[in-house]
C-alpha positions as CSV (number, residue, x, y, z in Angstrom):
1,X,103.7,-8.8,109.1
2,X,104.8,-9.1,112.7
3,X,108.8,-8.6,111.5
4,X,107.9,-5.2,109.6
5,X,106.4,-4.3,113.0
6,X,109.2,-4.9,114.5
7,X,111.8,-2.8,112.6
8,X,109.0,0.6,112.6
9,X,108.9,0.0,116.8
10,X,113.1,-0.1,116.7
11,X,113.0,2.7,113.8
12,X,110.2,5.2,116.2
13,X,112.6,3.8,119.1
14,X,116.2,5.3,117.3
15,X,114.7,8.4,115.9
16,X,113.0,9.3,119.6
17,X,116.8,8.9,120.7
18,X,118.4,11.2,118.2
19,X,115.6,13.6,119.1
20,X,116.7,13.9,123.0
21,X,118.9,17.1,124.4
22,X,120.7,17.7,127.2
23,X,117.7,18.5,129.5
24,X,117.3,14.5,129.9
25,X,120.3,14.1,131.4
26,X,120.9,13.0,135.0
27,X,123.3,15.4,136.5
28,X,125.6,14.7,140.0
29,X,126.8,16.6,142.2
30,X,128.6,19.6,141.1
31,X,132.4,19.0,141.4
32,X,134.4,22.5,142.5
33,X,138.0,23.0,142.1
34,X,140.3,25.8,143.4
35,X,142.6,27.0,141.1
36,X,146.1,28.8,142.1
37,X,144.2,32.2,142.6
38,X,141.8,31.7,145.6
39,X,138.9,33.9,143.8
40,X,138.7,31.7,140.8
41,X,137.3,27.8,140.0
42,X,136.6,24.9,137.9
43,X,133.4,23.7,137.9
44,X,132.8,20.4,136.4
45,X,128.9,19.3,135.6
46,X,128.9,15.0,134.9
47,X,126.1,13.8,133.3
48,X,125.1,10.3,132.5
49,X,122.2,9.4,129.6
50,X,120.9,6.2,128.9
51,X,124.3,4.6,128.8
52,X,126.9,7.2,127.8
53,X,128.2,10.2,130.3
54,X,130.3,13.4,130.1
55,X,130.7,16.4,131.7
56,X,130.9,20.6,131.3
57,X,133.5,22.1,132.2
58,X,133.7,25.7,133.6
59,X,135.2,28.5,134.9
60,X,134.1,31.2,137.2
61,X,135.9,33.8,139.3
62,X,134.4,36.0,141.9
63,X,133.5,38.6,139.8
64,X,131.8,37.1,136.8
65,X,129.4,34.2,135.7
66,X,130.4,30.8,134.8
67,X,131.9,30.5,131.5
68,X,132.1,27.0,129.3
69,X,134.8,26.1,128.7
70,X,134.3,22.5,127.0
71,X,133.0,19.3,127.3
72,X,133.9,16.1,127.5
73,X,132.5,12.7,126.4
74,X,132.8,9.5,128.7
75,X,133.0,5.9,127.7
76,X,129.8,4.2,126.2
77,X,128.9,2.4,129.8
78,X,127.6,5.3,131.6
79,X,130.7,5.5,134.0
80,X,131.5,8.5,135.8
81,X,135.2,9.3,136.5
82,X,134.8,12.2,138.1
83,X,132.2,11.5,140.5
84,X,134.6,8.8,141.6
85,X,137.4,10.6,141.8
86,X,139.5,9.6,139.1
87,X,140.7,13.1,137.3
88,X,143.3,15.3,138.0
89,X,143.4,18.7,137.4
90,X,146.8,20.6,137.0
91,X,147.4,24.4,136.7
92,X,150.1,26.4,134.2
93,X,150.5,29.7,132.2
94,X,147.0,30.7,132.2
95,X,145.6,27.5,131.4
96,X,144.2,24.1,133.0
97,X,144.6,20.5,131.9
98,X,142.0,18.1,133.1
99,X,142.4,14.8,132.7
100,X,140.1,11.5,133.8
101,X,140.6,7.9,133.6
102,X,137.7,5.2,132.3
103,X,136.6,2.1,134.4
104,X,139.4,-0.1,134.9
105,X,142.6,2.4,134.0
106,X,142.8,4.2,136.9
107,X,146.0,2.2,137.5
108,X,147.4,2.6,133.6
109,X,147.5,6.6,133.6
110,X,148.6,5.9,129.7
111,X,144.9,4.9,129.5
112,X,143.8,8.1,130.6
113,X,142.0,11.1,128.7
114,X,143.0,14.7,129.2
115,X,142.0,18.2,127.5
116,X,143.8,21.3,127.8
117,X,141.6,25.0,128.3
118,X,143.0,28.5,128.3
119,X,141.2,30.6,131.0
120,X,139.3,34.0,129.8
C-alpha cells in the first residue's frame, strides 16, 4: 500500500511539471548588445527553471518593438553562460550568430553552441 502511494505522489509530482510555462521562470538581468548600426540591439532574456536554463533572443531598433528572434536551450544543470559571460556575438550580411559555451568548455570553443538569425 505505502509503494502505490509512492508512485501517485511522483506521478501528481511529473504531471504538475509538464503543466508549468514560462511565467515560472527566474529571469537575470537583461543582457544588451550593440550591433554595427548604433540604433539597433540584441537583447538576450536567460532564464533558469528548476534545473534547466535558456534564453530569448531579440532584436530591437530605435524605431520598433522587440522582435523574437529564437530561443535557446542551456544544459540540464541550470548553468547560465551568458550571465557569465561566456557567448560571443558576431555580426554579417544582415544577420547575427550567437554562440555560448556550457560549464567547463569555455576553454574548448569546439564545445561551444551557436545559432545563426537573420534580422527583420
Amino acid at each position: 500500500m505505502k509503494r502505490g502511494f509512492v508512485v501517485i505522489a511522483v506521478i501528481v509530482f511529473i504531471l504538475g511539471l509538464a503543466g508549468c510555462n514560462s511565467t515560472m521562470r527566474q529571469y537575470n538581468e537583461d543582457i544588451v548588445l550593440p550591433l554595427n548600426d548604433p540604433s539597433e540591439k540584441i537583447i538576450i532574456k536567460e532564464w533558469t527553471f528548476l534545473s534547466g536554463s535558456g534564453a530569448e533572443i531579440y532584436y530591437q531598433s530605435d524605431k520598433t518593438s522587440p522582435v523574437l528572434l529564437g530561443k535557446t536551450t542551456g544544459a540540464d544543470d541550470g548553468f547560465c553562460p551568458f550571465n557569465e559571460g561566456l557567448y560571443e556575438l558576431t555580426q554579417e550580411d544582415g544577420a547575427v550568430t550567437i554562440k555560448w559555451a556550457f560549464r567547463g568548455s569555455d576553454e574548448d570553443k569546439r564545445n561551444w553552441r551557436s545559432v545563426t538569425f537573420y534580422l527583420p
